[in-house]
C-alpha positions as CSV (number, residue, x, y, z in Angstrom):
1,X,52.0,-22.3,-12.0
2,X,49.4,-19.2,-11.3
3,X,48.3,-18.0,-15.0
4,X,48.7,-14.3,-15.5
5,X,44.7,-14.0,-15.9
6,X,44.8,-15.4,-12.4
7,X,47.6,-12.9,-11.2
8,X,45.1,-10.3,-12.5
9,X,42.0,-11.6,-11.0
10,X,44.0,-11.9,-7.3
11,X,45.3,-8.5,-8.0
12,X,42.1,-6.7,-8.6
13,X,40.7,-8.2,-5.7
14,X,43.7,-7.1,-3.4
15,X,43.1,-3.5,-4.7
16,X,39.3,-3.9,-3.3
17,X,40.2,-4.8,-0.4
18,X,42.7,-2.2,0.1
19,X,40.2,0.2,-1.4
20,X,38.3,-0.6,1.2
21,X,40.6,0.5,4.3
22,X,41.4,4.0,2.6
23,X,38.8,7.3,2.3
24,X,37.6,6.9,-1.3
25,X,36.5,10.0,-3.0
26,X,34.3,9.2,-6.1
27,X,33.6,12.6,-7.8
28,X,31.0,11.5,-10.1
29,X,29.3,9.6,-7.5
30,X,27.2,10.3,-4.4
31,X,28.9,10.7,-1.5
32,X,28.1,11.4,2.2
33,X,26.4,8.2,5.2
34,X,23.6,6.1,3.8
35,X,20.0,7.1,4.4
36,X,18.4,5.6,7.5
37,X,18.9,5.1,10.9
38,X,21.4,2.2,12.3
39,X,21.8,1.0,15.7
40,X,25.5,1.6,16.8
41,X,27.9,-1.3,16.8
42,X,30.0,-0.9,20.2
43,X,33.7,-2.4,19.9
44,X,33.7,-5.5,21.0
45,X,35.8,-6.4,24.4
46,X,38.3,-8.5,24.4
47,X,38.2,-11.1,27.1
48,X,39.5,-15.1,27.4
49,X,35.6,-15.7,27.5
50,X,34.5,-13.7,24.5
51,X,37.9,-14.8,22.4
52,X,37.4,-18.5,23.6
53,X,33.3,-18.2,22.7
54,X,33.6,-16.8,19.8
55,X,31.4,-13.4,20.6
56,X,34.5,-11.0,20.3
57,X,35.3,-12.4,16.7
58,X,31.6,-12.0,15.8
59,X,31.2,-8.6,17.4
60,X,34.4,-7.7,15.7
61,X,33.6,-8.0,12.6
62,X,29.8,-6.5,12.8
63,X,32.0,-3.2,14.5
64,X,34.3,-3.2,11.9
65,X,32.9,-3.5,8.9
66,X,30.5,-0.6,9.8
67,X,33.6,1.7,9.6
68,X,35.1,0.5,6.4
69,X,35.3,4.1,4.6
70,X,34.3,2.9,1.3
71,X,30.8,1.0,3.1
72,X,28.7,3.4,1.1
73,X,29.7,2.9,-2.4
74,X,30.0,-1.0,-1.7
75,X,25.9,-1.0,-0.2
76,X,24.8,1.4,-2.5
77,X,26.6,-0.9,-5.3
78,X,25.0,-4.4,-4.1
79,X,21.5,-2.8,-3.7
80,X,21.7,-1.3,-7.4
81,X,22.2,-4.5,-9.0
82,X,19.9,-6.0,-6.7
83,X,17.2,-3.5,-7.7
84,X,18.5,-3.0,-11.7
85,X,18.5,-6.6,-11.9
86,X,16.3,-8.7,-10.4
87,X,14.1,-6.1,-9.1
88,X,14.1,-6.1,-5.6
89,X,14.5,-3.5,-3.0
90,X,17.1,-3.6,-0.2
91,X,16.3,-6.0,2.5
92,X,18.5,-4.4,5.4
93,X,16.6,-2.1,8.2
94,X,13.5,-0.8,6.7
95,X,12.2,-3.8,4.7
96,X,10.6,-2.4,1.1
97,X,9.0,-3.7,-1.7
98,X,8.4,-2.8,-5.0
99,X,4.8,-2.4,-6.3
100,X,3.3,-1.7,-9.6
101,X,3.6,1.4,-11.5
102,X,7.0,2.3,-9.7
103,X,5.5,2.3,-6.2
104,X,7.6,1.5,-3.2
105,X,5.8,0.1,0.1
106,X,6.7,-0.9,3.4
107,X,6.1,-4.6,3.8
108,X,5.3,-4.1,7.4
109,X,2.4,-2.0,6.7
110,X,1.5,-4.8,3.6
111,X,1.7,-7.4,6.3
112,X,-1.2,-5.7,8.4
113,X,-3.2,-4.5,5.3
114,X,-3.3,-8.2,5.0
115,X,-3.4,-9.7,8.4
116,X,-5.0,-6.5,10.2
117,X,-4.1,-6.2,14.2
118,X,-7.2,-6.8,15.9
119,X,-7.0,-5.1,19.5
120,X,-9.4,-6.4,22.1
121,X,-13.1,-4.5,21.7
122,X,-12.8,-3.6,25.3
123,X,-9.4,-2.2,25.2
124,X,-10.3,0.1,22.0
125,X,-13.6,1.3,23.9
126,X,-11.6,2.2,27.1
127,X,-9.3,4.0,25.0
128,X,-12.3,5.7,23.3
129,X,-13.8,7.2,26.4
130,X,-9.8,7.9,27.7
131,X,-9.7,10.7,24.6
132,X,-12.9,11.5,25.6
133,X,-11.8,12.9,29.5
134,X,-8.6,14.2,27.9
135,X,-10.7,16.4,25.6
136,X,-12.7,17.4,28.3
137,X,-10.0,18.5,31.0
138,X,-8.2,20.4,27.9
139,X,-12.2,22.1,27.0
140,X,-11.6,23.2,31.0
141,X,-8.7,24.7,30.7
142,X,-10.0,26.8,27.0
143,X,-8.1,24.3,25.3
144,X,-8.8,21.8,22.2
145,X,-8.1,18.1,21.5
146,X,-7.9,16.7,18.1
147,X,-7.5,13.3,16.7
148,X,-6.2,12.8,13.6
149,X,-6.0,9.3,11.6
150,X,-3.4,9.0,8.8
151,X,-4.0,6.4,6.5
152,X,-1.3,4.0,5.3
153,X,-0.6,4.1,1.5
154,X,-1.8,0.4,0.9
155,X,-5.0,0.9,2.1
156,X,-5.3,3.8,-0.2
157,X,-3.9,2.4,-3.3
158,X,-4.2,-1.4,-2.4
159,X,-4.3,-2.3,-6.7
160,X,-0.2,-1.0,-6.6
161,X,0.5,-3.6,-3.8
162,X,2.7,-6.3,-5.0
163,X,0.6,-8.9,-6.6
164,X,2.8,-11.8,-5.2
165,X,2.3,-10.3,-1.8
166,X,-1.5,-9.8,-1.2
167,X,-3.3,-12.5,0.6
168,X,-6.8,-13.2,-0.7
169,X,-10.3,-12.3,1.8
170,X,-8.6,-8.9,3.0
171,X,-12.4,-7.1,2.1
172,X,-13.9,-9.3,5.0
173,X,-11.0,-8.9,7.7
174,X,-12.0,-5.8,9.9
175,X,-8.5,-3.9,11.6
176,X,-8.3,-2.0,14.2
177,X,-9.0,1.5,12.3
178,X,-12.6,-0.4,11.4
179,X,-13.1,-1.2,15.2
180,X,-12.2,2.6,16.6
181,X,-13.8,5.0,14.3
182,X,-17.3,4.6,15.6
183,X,-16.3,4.4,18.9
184,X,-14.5,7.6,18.6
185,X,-17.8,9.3,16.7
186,X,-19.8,7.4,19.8
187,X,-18.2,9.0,22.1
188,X,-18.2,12.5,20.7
189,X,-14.1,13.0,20.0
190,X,-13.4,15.7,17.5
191,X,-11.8,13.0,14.8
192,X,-10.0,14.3,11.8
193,X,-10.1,11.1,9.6
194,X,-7.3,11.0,7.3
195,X,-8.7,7.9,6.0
196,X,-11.9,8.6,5.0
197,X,-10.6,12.3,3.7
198,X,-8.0,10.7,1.3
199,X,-9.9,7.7,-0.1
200,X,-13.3,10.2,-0.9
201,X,-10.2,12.7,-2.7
202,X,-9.4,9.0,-5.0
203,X,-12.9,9.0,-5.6
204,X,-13.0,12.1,-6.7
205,X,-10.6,12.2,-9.2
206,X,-7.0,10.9,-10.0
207,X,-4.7,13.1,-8.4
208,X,-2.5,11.6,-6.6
209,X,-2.5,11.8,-2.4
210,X,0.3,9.6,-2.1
211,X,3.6,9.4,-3.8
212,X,5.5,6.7,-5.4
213,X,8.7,7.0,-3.3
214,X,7.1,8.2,0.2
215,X,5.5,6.4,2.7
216,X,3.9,9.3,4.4
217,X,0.3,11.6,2.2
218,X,2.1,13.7,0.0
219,X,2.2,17.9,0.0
220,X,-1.9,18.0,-1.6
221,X,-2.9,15.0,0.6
222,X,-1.5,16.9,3.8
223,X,-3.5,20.0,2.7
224,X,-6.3,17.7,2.8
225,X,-5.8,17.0,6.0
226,X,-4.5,20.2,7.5
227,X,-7.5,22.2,5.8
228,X,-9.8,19.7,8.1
229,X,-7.7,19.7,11.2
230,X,-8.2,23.9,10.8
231,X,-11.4,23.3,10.4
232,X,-12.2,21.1,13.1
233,X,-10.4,23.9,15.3
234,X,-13.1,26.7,13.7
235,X,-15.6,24.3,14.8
236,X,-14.7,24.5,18.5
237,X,-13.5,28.3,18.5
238,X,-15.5,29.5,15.4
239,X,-14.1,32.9,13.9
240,X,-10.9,32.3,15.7
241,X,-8.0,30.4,14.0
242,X,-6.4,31.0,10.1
243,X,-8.3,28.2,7.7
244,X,-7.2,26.9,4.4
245,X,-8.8,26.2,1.4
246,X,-7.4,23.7,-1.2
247,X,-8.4,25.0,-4.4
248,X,-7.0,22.1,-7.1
249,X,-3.9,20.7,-7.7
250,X,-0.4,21.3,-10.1
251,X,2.4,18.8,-10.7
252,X,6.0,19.8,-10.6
253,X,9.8,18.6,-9.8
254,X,9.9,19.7,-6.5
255,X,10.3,17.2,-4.0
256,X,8.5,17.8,-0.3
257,X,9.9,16.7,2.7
258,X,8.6,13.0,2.6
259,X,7.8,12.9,-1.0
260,X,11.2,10.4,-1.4
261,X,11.9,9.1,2.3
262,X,11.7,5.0,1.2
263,X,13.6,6.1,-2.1
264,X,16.3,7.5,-0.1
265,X,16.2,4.3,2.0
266,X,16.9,2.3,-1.1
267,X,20.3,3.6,-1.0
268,X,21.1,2.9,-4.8
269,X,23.0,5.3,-7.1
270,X,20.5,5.8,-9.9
271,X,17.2,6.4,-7.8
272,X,14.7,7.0,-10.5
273,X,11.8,6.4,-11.0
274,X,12.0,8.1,-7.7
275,X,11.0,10.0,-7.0
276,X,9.7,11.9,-10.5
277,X,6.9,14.4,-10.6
278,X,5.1,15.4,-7.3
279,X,1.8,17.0,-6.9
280,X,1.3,20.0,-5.0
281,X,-1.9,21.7,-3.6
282,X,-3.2,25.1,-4.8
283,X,-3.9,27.1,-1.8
284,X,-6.3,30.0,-0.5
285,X,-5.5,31.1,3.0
286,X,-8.7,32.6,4.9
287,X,-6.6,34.6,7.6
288,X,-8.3,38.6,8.2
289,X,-9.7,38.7,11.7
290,X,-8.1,35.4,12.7
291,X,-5.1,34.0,14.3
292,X,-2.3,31.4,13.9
293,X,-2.9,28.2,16.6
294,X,-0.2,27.1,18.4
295,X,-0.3,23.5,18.7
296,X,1.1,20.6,19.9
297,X,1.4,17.4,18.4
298,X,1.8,13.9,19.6
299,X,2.4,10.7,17.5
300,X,4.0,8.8,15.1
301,X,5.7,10.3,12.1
302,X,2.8,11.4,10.6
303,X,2.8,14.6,13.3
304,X,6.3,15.5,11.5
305,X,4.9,15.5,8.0
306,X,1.5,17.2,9.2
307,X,3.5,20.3,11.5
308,X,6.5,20.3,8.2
309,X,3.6,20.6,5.7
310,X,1.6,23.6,8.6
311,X,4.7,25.1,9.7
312,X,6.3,26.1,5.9
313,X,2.9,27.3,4.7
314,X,2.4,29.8,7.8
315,X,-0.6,28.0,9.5
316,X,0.4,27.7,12.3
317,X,2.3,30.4,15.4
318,X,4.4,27.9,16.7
319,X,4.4,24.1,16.7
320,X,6.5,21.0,18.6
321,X,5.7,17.4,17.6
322,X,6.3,14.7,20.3
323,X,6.8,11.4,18.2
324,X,6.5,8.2,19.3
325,X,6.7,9.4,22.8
326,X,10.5,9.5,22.5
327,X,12.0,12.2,20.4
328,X,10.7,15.8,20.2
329,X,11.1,18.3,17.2
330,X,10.1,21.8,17.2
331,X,9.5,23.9,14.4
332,X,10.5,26.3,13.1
333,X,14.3,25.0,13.2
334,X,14.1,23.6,16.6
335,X,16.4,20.1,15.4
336,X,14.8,16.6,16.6
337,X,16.1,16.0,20.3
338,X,15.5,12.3,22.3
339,X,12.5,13.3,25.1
340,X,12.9,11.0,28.3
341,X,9.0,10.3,29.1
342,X,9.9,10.1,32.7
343,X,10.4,13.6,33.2
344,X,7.7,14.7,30.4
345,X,5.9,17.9,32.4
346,X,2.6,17.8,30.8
347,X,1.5,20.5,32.6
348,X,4.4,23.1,31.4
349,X,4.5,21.3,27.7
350,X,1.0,21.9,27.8
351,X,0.7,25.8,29.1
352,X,-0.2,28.8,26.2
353,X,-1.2,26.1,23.6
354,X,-4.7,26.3,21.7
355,X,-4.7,22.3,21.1
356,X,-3.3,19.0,21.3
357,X,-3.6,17.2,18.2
358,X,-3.0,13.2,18.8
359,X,-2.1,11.5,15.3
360,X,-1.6,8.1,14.6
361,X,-1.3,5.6,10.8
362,X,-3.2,2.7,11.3
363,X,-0.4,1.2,11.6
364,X,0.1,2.4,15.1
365,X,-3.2,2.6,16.1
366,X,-2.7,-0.4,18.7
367,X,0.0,1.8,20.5
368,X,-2.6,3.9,21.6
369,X,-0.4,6.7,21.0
370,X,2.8,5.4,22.5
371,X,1.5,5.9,26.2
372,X,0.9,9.8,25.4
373,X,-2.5,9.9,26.2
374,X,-2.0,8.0,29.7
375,X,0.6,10.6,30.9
376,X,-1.5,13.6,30.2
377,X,-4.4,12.1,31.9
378,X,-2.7,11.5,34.8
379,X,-1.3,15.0,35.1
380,X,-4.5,16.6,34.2
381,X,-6.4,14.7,36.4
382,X,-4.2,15.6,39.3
383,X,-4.4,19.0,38.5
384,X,-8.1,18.9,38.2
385,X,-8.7,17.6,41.8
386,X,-6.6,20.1,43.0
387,X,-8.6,22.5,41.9
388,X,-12.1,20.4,43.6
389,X,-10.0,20.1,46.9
390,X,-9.0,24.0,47.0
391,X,-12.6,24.8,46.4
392,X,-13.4,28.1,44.4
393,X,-11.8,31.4,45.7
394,X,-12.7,33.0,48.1
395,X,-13.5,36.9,48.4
């Protein structure tokens, strides 16, 4: 005979399940998709060779259980008590840790702060002199290139990294940023180096570049950056473009753009400490006489944090980010849109603008910006012995 305690147990699990195959509405919960980006699950088709095989029952399930209504509250459920109880961040899609003092990290970027990719020395030297011809066809045409290095937030604060997770001798393991830097300033490429600019800013004080629940410099370390990418532009058209000056720093409750992107990705219900105070730059903008650049930038995510951080302070006339080669955004209030490279026109993306800035993390320094910097070569190049065919013209 089933006990009533049993009857009660069965029941409450029946109501789960059925919970599960209606629209829940929980009022004094968070609702809407969890954060992130997931590949779509097709429906699986049915065939005697998947049914016999045992794919369609597999693919089944993966297609159906990402269309369960109630998904969200179950996820964001099983990763709080992962995370309230034992500490540990979701392991699904974007794998995170969680450091010291609150910090969350990407354990991608932990593993090459440990093991750093080493790309071959003549590989990074050909790439060296390949910026080098791209900022001299741009120079031809009264146009600027810039290259600006983001750092990663373990290099920067590598006493938050998890303890557990930091494999001893990483002081005497060089990485690829180590390797490209000189070859860059060897061969005369106008190098912003977010690196460098970030780690002498920890020297200098304790404000904070980075913040606990982001992944990308936060709104005073962008300034940093964007006051020298400005100023690197002065240097090539002195007089001409707006420049910033970052005067000191306030802390507030205002959360920037990519001041909580991994705390969204932990998809939890109670989020904090993330992502608490943030730190904001104080700014003086030097613009009588001088114009906004228009710019385009190519890169990794970084370019979207740098042209967010540009655009909402009025640096900049107009801006588009091309990131990782394969989505576009334009600012202001353009909407990201997929780019097929294939039919990238360099030469029409390219017309009216003031500069190209390339950025890259170190973490994606080995991509050599995602094929970018190949493609406008090419195109430039073409275009440049055009012009030495055609000859100059005549009278």
């Amino acid at each position: 005979m089933v006990s009533r305690a049993a009857r009660i147990r069965i029941g409450a699990f029946l109501a789960l399940l059925l919970l599960n195959l209606a629209p829940v509405r929980l009022p004094l919960l968070p609702s809407g998709p969890l954060a992130g980006v997931e590949k779509d699950v097709p429906r699986a088709p049915l065939t005697p060779d998947s049914w016999w095989s045992g794919r369609f029952q597999q693919d089944f399930d993966r297609w159906f259980a990402r269309r369960l209504p109630g998904r969200p509250h179950l996820v964001r459920t099983d990763n709080q008590i992962s995370l309230s109880l034992f500490g540990q961040a979701p392991s699904g899609g974007t794998r995170l840790l969680l450091g010291l003092g609150g910090t969350i990290i990407e354990q991608a970027q932990l593993d090459q702060y440990n093991w750093p990719r080493r790309t071959d020395p003549a590989r990074l030297a050909a790439f060296a002199q390949d910026l080098r011809r791209l900022q001299g066809l741009l120079e031809r045409r009264g146009q600027q290139l810039v290259v600006v290095i983001a750092p990663t937030k373990v290099e920067i604060y590598p006493e938050l990294n998890p303890p557990g997770f930091v494999v001893p001798g990483r002081a005497g393991r060089r990485s690829t940023y180590d390797e490209l830097v000189p070859l860059l300033d060897a061969a005369g490429v106008t190098l912003v180096d977010g690196h460098r600019i970030l780690l002498e800013e920890r020297a200098r004080g304790d404000v904070p570049v980075f913040p606990r629940g982001g992944t990308h410099w936060n709104h005073y370390g962008g300034a940093l950056v964007a006051s020298s990418l400005l100023a690197a532009l002065d240097r090539g058209a002195p007089g001409r473009f707006v420049q910033l000056d970052v005067k000191g720093a306030r802390t507030d409750r205002v959360v920037w753009a990519t001041d909580d992107d991994l705390g969204q990705l932990l998809n939890v219900w109670w989020p904090r400490p993330w992502p608490g105070p943030q730190t904001h730059p104080v700014l003086e903008t030097r613009s009588q006489g001088r114009v906004r650049p228009r710019l385009l930038f190519a890169g990794d995510s970084f370019t979207l944090a740098l042209l967010d951080f540009m655009t909402g302070e009025g640096l900049i006339d107009a801006g588009e980010s091309i990131f990782y080669f394969n989505r576009r955004a334009r600012y202001p209030g353009g909407g990201i849109t997929p780019l097929d490279r294939s039919r990238f026109d360099v030469m029409r993306e390219f017309q009216g603008l003031d500069a190209v800035v390339l950025v890259s993390s170190e973490h994606w320094l080995h991509t050599q910006i995602f094929g970018f910097v190949a493609a406008a070569l090419k195109s430039l190049e073409a275009e440049q012995a055009g012009v030495s065919r055609a000859g100059p013209p005549g009278r």
